[in-house]
Residue frames as a rotation matrix with the C-alpha (Angstrom) as fourth column:
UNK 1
-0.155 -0.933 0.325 8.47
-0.961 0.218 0.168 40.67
-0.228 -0.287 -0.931 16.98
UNK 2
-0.039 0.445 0.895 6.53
-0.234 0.867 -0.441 37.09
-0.971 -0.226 0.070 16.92
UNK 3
0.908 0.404 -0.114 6.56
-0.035 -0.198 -0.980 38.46
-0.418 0.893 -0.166 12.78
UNK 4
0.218 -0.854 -0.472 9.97
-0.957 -0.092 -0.276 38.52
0.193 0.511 -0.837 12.28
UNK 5
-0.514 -0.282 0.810 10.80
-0.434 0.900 0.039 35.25
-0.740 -0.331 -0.585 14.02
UNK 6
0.549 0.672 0.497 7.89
0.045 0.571 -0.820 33.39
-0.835 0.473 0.283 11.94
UNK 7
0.960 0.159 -0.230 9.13
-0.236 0.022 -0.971 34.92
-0.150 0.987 0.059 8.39
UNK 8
0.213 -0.922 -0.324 12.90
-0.953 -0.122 -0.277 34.20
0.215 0.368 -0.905 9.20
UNK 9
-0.243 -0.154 0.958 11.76
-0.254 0.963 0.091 30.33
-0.936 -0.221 -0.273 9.83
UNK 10
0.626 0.731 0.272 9.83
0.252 0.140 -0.957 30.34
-0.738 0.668 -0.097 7.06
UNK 11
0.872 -0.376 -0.313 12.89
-0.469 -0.462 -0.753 31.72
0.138 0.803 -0.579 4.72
UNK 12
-0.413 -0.865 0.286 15.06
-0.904 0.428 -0.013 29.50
-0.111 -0.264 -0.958 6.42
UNK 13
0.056 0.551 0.832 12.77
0.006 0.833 -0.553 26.51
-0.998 0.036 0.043 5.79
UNK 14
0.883 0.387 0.266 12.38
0.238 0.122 -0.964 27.63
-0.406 0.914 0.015 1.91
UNK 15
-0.049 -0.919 -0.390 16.30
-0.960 -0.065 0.274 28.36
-0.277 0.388 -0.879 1.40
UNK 16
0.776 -0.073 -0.626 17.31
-0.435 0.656 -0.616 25.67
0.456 0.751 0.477 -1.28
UNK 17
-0.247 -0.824 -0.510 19.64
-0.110 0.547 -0.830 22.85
0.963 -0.149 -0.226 0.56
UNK 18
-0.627 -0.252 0.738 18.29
-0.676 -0.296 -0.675 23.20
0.389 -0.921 0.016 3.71
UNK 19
-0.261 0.620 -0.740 16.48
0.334 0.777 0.534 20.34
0.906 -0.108 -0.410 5.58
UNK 20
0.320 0.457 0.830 14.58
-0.845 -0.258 0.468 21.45
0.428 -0.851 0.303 9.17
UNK 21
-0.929 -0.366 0.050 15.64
-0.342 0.801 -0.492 19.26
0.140 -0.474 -0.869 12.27
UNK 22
0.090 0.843 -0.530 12.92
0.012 0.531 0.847 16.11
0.996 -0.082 0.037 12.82
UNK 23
0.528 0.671 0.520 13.36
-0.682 -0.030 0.731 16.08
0.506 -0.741 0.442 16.45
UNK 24
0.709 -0.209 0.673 14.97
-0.258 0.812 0.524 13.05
-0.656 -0.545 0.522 17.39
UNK 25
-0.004 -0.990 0.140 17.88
-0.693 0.104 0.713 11.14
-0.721 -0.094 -0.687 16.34
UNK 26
0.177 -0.176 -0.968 18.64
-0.956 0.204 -0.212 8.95
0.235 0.963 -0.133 13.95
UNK 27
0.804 -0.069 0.590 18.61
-0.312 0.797 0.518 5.27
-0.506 -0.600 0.619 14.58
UNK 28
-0.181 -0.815 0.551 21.55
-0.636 0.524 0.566 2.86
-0.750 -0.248 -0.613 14.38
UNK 29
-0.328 0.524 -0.786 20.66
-0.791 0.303 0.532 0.46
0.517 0.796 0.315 11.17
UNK 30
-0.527 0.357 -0.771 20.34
0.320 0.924 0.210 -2.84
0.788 -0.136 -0.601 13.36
UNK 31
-0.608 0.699 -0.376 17.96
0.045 -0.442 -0.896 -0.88
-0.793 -0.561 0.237 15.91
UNK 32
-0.343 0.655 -0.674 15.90
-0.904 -0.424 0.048 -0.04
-0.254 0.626 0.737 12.59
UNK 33
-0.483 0.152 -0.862 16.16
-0.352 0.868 0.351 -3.82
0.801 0.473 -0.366 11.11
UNK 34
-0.952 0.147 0.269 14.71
-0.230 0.237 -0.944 -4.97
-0.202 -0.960 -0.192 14.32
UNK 35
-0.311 0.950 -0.028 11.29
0.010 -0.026 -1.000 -3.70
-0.950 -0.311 -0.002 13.96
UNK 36
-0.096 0.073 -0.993 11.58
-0.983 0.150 0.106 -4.51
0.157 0.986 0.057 10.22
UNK 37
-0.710 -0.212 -0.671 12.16
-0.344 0.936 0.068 -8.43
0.614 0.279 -0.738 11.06
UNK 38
-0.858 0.305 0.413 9.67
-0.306 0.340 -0.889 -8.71
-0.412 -0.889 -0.199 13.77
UNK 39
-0.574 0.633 0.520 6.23
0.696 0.042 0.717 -9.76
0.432 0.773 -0.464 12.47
UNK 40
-0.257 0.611 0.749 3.01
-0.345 -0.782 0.519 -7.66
0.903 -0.125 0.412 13.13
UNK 41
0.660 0.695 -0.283 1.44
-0.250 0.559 0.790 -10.06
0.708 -0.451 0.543 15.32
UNK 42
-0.216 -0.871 -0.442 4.79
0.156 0.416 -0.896 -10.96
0.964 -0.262 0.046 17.39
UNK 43
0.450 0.113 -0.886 4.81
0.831 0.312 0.462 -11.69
0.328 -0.943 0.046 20.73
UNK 44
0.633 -0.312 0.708 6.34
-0.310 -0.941 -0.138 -8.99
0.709 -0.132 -0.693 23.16
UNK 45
-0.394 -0.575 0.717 7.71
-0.914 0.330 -0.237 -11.64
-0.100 -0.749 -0.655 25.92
UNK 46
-0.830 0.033 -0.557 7.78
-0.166 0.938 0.304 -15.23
0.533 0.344 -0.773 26.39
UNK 47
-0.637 0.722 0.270 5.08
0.201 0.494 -0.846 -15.60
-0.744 -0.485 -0.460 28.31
UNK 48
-0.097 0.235 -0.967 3.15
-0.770 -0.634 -0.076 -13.63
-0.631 0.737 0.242 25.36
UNK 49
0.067 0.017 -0.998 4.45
-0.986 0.154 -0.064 -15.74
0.152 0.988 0.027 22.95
UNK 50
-0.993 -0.012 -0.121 4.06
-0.007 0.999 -0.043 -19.46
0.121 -0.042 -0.992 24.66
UNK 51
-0.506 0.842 0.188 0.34
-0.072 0.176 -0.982 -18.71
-0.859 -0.511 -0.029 25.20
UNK 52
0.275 0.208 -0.939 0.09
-0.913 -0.249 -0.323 -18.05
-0.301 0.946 0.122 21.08
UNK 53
-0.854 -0.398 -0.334 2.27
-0.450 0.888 0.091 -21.62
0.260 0.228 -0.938 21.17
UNK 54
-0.911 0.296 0.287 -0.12
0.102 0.836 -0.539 -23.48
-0.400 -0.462 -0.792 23.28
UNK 55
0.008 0.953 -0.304 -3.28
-0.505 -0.258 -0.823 -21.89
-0.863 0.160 0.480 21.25
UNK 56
-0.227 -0.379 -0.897 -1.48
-0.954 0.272 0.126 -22.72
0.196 0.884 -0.424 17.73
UNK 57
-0.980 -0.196 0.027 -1.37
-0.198 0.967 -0.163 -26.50
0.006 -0.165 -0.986 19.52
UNK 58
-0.519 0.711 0.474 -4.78
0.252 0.658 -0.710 -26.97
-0.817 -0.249 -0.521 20.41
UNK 59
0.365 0.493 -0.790 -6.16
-0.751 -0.345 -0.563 -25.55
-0.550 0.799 0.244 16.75
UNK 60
-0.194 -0.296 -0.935 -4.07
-0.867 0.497 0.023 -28.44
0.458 0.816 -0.354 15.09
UNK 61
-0.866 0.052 0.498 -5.09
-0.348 0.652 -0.674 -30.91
-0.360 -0.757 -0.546 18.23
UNK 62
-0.140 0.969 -0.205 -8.78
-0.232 -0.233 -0.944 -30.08
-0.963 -0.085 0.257 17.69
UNK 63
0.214 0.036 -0.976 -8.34
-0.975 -0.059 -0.216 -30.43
-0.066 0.998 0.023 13.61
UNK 64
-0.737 -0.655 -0.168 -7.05
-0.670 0.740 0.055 -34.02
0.089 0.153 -0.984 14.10
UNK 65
-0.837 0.406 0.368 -9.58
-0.069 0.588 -0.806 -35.04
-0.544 -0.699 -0.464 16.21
UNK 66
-0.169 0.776 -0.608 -11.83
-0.517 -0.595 -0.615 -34.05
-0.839 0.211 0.502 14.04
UNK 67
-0.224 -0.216 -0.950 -10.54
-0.970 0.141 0.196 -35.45
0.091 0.966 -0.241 10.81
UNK 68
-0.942 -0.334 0.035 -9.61
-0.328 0.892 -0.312 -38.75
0.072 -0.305 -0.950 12.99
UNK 69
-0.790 0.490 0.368 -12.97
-0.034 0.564 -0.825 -38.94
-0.612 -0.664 -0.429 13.50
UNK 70
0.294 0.544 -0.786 -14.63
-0.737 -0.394 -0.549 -37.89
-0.608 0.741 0.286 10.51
UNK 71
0.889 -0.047 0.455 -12.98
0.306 0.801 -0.514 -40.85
-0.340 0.597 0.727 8.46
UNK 72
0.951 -0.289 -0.108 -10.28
-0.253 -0.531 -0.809 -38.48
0.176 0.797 -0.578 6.80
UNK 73
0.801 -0.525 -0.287 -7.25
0.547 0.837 -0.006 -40.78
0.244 -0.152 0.958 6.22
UNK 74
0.206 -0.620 0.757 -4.89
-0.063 -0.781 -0.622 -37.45
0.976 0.081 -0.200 6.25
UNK 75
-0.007 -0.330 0.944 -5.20
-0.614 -0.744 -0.264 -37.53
0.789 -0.582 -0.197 9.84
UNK 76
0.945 0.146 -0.291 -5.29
-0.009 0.905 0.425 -41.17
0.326 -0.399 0.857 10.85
UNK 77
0.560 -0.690 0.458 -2.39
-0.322 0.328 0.888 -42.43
-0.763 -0.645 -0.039 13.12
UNK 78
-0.050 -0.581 -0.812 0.07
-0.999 0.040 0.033 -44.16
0.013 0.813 -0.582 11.23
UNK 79
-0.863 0.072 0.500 -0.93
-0.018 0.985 -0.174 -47.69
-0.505 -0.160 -0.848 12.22
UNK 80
-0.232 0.856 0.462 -4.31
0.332 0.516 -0.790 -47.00
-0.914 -0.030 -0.404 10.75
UNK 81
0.285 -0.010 -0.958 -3.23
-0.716 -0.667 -0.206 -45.93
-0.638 0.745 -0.197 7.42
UNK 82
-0.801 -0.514 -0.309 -3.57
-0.589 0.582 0.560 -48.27
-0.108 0.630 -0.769 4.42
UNK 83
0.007 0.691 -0.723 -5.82
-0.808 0.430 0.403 -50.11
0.589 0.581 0.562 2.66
UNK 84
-0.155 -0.071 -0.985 -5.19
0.224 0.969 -0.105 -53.29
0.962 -0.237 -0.135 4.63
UNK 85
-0.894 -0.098 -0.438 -5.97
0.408 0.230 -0.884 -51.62
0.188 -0.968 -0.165 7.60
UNK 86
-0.338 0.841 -0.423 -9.16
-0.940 -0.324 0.106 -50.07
-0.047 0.433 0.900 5.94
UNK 87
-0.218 0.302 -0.928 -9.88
-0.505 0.779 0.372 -53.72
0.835 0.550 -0.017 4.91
UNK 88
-0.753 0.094 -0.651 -9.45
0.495 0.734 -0.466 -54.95
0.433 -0.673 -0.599 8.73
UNK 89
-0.878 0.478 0.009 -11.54
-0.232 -0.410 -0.882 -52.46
-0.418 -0.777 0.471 10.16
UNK 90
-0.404 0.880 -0.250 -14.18
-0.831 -0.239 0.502 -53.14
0.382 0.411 0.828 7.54
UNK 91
-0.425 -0.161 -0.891 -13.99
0.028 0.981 -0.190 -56.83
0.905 -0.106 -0.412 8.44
UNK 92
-0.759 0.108 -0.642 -14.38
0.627 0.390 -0.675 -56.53
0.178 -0.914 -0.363 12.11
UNK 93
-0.715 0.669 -0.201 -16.99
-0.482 -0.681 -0.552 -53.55
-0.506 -0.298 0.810 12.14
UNK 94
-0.266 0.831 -0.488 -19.15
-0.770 0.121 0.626 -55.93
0.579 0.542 0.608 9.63
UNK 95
-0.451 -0.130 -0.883 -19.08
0.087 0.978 -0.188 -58.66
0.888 -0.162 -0.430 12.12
UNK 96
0.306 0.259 0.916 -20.57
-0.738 -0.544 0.400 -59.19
0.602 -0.798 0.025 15.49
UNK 97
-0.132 -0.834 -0.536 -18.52
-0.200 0.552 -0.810 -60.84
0.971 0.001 -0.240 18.16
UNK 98
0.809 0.583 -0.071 -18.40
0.236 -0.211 0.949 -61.74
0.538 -0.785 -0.308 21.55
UNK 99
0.108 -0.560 -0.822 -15.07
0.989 -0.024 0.146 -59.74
-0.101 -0.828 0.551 22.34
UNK 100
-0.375 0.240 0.895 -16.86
0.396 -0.832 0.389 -56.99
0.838 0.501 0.217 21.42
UNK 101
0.660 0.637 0.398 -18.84
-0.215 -0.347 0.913 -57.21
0.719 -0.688 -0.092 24.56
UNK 102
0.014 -0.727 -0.687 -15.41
0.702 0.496 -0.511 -58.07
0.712 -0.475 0.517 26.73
UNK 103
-0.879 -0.398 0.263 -15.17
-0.007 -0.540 -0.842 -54.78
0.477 -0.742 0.472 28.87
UNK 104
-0.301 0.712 0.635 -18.83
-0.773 -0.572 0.275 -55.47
0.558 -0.408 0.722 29.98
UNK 105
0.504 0.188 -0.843 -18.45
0.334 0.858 0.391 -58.79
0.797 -0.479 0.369 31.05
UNK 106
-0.281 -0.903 -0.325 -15.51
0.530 0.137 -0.837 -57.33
0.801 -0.407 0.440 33.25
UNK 107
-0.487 0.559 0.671 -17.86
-0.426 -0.823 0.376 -54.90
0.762 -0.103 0.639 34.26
UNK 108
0.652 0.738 0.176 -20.50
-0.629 0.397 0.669 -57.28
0.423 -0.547 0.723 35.67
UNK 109
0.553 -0.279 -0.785 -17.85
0.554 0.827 0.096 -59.99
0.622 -0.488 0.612 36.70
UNK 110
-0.747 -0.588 -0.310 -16.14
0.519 -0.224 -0.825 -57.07
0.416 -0.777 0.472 39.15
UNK 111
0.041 0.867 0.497 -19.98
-0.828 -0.249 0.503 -56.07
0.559 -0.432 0.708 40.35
UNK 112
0.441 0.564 -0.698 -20.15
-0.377 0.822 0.427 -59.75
0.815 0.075 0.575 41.18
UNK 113
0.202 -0.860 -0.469 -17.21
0.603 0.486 -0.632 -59.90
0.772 -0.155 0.617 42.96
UNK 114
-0.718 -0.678 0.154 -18.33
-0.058 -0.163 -0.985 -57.82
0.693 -0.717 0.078 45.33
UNK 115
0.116 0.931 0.346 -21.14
-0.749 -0.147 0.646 -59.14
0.652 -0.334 0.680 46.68
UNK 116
-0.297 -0.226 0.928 -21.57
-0.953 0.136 -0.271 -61.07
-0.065 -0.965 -0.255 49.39
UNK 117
0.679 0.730 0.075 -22.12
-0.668 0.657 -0.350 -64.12
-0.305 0.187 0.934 47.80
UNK 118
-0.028 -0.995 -0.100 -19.18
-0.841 -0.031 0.540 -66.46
-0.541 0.099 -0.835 47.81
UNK 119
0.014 -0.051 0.999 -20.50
0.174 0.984 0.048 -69.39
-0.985 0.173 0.023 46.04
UNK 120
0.927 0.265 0.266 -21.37
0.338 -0.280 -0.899 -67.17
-0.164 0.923 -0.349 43.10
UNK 121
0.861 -0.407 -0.306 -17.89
-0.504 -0.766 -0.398 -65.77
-0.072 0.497 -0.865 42.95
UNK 122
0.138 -0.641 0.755 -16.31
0.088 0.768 0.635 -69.12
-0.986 -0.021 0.162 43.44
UNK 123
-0.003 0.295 0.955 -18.01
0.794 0.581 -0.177 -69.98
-0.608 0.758 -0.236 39.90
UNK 124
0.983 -0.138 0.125 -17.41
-0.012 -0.715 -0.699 -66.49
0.186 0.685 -0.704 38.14
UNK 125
0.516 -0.810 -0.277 -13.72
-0.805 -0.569 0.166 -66.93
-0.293 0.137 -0.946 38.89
UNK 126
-0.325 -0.343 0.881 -13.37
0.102 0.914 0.394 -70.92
-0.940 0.218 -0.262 38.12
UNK 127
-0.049 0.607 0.793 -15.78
0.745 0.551 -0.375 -70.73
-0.665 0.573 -0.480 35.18
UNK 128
0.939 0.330 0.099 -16.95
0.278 -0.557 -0.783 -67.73
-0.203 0.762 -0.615 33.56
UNK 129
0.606 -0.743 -0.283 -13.72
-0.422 -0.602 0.678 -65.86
-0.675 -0.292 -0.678 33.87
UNK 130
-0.661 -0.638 0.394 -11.31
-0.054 0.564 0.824 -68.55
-0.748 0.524 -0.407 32.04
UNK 131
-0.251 0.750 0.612 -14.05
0.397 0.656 -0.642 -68.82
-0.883 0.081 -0.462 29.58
UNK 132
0.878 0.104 -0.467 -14.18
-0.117 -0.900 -0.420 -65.44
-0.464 0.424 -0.778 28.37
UNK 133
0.065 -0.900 -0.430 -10.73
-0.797 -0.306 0.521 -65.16
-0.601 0.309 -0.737 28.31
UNK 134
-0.538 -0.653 0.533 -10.28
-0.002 0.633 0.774 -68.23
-0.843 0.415 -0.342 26.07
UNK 135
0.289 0.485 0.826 -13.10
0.870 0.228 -0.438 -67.15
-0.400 0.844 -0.356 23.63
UNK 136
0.717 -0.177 -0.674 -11.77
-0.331 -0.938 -0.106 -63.66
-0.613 0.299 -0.731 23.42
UNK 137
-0.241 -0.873 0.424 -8.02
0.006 0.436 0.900 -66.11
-0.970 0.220 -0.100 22.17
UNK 138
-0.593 -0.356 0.723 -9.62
0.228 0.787 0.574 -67.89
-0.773 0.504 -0.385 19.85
UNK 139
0.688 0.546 0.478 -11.72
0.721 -0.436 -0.539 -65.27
-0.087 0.715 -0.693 18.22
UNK 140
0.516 -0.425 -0.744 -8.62
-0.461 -0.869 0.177 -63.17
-0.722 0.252 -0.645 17.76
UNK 141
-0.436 -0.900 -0.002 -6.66
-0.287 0.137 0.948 -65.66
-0.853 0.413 -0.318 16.70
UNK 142
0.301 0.604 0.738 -9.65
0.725 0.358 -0.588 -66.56
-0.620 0.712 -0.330 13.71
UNK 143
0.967 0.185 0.176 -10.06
0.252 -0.796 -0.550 -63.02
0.038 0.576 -0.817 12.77
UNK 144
-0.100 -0.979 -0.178 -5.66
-0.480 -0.109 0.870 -62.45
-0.871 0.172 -0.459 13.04
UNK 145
-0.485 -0.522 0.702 -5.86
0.074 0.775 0.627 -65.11
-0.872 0.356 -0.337 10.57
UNK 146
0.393 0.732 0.557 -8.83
0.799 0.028 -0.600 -64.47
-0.455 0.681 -0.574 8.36
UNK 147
0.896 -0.058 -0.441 -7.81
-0.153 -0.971 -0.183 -60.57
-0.418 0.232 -0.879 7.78
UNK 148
-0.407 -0.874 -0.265 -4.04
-0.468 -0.050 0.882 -61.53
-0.784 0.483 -0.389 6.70
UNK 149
-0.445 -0.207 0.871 -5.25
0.572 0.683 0.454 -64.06
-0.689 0.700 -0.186 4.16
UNK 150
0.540 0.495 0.681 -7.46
0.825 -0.473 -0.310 -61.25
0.169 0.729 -0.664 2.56
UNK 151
0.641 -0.604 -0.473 -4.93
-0.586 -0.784 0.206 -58.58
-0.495 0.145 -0.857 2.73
UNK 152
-0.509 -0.817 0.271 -2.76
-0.058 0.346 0.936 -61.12
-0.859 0.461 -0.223 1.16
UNK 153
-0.305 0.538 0.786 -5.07
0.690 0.694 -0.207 -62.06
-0.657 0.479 -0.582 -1.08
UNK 154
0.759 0.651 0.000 -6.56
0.621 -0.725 -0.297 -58.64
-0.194 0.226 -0.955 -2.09
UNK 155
0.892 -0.419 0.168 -3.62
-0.352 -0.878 -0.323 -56.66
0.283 0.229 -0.931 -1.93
UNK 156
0.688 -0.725 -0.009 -0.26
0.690 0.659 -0.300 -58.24
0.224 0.200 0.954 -3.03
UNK 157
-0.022 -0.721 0.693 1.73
0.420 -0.636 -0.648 -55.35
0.907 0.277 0.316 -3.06
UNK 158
0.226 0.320 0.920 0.88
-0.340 -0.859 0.382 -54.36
0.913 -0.399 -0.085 0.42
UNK 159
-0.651 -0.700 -0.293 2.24
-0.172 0.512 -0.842 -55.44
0.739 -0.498 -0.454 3.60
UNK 160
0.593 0.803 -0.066 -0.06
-0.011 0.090 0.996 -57.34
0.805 -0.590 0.062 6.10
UNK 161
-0.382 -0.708 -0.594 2.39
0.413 0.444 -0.795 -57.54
0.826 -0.549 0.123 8.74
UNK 162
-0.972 0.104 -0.211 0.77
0.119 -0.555 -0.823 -56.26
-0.203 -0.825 0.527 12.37
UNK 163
-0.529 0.844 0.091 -2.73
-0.776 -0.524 0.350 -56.24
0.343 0.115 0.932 10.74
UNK 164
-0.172 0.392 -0.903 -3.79
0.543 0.803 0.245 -60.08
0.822 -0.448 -0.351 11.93
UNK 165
-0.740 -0.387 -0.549 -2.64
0.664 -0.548 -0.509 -58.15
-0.104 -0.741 0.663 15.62
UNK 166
-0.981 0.144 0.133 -4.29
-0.120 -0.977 0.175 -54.77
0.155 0.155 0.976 14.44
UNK 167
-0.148 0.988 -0.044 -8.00
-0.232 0.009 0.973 -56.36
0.962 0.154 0.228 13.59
UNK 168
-0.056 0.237 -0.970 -7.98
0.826 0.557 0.089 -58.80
0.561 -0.796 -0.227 17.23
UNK 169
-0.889 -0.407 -0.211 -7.44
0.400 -0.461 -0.792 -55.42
0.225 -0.789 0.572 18.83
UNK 170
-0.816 0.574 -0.074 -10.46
-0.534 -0.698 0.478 -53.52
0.223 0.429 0.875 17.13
UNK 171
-0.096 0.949 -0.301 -12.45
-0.064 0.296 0.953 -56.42
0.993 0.111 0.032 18.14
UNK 172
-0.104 0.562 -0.820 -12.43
0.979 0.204 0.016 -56.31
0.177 -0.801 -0.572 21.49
UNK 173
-0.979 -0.046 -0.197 -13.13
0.102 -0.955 -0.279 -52.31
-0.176 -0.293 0.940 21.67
UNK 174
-0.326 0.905 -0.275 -16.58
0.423 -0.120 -0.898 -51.35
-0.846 -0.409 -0.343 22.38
UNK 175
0.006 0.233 0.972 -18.19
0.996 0.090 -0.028 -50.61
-0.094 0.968 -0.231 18.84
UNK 176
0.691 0.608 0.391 -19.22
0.703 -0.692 -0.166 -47.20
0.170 0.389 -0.905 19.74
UNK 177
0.977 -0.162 -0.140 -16.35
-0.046 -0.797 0.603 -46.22
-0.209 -0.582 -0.785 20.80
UNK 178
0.156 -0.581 0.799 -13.97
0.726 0.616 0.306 -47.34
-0.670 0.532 0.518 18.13
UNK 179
0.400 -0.319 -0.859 -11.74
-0.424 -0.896 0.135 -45.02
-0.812 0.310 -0.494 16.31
UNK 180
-0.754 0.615 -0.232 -11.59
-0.656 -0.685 0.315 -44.23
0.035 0.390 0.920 13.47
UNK 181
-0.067 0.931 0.358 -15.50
-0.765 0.182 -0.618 -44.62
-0.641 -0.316 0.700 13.30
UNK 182
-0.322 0.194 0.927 -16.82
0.298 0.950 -0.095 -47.93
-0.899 0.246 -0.364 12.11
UNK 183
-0.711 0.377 -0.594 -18.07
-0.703 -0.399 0.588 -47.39
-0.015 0.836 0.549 7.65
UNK 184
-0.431 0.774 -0.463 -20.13
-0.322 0.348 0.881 -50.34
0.843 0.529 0.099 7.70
UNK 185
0.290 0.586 0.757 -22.98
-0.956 0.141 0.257 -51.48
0.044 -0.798 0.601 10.25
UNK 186
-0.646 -0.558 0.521 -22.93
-0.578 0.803 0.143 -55.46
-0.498 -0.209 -0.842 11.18
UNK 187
0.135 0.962 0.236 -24.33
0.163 0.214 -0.963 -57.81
-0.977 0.169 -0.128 8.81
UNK 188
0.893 0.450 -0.022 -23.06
-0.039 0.029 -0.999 -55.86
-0.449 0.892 0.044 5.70
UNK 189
0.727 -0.593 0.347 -20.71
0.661 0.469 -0.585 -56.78
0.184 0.655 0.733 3.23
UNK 190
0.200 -0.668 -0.717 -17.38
0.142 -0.704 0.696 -55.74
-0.969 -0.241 -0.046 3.20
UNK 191
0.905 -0.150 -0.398 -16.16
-0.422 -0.431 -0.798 -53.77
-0.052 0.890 -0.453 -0.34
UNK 192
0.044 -0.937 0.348 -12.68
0.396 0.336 0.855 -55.86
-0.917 0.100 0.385 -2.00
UNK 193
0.019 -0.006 -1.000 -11.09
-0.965 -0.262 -0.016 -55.02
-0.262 0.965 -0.010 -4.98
UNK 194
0.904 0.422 0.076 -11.21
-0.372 0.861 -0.348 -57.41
-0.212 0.286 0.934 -7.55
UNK 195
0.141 -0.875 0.463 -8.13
-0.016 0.466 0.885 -59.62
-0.990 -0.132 0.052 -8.25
């Protein structure tokens, strides 16, 4: 009996026009296009697919930081993009200064300030204090001034505007901890084009 059944599927399977049922319905076409437009990799829910966001972020975070620090102008801020701001940093990184050394005076003059010692902190807030601050002025306002005339000078075609401003900042930032990294040590020469 189990013989007849078999050979009358089997002759119904090999009749000419005849397709066998698959089982299951037929989808709808925009049910089908769905899982045609989705990618492979696709999220399944938003949580899913904001943790793939916030990974995507720190891989291009982590690449900046890198570049930014590596020298690679591609990935420099936009203030620090341009020859003339290449030219100020070279300027102030070839130089040594004393508002380079500005966040450690502040350092030691708020150590000082709390000690019990009130004559000494009369005279670190009458004396040193104003002191600093007015050599930190007048060595920005040198090097404001020095860095525009060679960005004018060197590069006509380039705007110096904000770089006088830009260099006075760079000098009072701890060397080692200046961004992008310093190219030349103090002492050596800075590279100009000729004119």
């Amino acid at each position: 009996m189990t013989s007849s059944v078999s050979s009358e599927a089997t002759e119904t399977a090999q009749r000419k026009g005849h397709t066998p049922k698959k089982g299951a319905p037929t989808p709808k076409r925009n049910e089908a296009a769905k899982d045609l437009r989705r990618p492979l990799k696709a999220p399944q829910n938003r949580k899913e697919a904001y943790k793939q966001y916030r990974q995507r972020q720190r891989r291009q975070l982590q690449r900046e930081r890198e570049g930014y620090a590596k020298g690679d102008e591609r990935y420099f801020r936009p203030q620090d993009r341009g020859p003339v701001r290449a030219m100020a940093r070279d300027y102030v990184d070839s130089r040594r200064s004393a508002s380079e050394f500005f966040l450690y005076f502040s350092l030691a003059i708020i150590v000082v300030l709390f000690l019990p010692m009130p004559e000494v902190q009369m005279a670190v807030t009458t004396f040193v204090w104003p002191l600093m601050i007015v050599t930190i002025v007048v060595e920005g306002f040198f090097t404001a001034r020095k860095v525009k005339r060679l960005g004018q000078e060197h590069f006509p075609d380039e705007s110096v505007r904000g770089a006088g401003m830009y260099a006075a900042m760079r000098q009072l930032q701890i060397r080692k901890l200046r961004l992008p990294k310093p190219r030349v040590k103090p002492g050596d020469a800075i590279a100009l084009p000729r004119r």
